[in-house]
C-alpha positions in Angstrom: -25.3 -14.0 4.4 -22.8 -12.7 1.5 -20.8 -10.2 2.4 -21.0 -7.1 0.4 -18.0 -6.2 -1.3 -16.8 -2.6 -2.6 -15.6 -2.0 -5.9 -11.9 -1.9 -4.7 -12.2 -5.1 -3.4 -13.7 -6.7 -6.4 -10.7 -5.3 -8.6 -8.3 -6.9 -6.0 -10.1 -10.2 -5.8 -10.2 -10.4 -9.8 -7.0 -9.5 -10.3 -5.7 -11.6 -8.1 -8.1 -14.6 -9.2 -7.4 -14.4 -12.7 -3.3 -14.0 -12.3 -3.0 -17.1 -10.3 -5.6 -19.1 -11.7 -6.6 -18.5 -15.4 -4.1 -16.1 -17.1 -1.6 -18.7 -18.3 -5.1 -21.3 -19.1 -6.5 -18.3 -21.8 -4.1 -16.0 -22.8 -2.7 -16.5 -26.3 -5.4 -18.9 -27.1 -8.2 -16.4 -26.3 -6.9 -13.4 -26.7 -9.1 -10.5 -27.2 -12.3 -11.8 -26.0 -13.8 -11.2 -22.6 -13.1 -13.2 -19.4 -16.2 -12.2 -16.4 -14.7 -13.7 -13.0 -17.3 -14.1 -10.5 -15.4 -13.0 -8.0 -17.0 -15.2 -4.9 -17.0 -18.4 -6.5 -14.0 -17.8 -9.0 -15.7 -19.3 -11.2 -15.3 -18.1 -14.9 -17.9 -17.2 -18.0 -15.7 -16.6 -21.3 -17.2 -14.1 -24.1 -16.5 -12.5 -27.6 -17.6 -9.3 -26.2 -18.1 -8.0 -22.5 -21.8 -8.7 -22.9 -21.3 -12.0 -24.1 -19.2 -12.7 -20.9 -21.3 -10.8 -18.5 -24.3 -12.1 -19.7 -23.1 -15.7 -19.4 -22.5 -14.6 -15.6 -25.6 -12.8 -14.4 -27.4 -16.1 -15.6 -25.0 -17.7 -13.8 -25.7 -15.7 -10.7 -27.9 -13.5 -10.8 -26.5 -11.9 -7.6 -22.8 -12.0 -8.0 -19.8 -9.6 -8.3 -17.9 -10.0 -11.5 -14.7 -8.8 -12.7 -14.2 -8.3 -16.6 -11.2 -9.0 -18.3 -9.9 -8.8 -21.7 -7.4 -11.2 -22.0 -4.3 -10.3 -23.5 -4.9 -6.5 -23.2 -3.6 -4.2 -20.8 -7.5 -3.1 -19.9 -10.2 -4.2 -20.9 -11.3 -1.0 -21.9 -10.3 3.1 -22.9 -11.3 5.9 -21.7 -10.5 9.5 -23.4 -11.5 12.8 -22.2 -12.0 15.7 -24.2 -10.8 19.1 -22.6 -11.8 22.2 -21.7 -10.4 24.1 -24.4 -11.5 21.3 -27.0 -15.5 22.2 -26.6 -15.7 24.5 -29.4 -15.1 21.8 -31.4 -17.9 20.8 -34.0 -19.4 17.2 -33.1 -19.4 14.9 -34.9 -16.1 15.4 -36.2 -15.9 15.9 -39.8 -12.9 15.5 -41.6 -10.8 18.7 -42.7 -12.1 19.8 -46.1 
């Protein structure tokens, strides 16, 4: 039986598998496309976008935990937040006239 992991423990194992085993093999050469770690077998599905990489691993393994990385990039991706005092604001945004 596989154990079941929590989210925690899938950020430390893929951080941990892709500094010591595939950061040095893809960064620089790959940089900007998506790395999906499957974070039981350490093997590694590379993508030009997230679903390109995570796609190649749920075929892979249907039932595995993966860990998405872009490679070269400080995350993989950005999160913004709009405040409280911002909701007022028209959306979309429209430029100023």
């Amino acid at each position: 039986m596989t154990k079941v992991m929590t989210p925690n423990e899938i950020v430390e194992a893929g951080e941990r598998i892709y500094a010591e085993s595939f950061r040095d093999l893809y960064e620089g050469q790959y940089d900007g496309q998506f790395l999906a770690i499957d974070v039981a077998s350490a093997e590694v599905y590379l993508g030009e976008f997230p679903e390109d990489a995570l796609g190649k691993a749920e075929s892979a393994n249907p039932a595995g935990s993966f860990y998405l990385v872009k490679i070269g990039a400080a995350g993989t991706f950005t999160v913004g937040y709009v405040g409280e005092h911002e909701r007022d604001v028209a959306w979309p945004l429209q430029p100023a006239a």
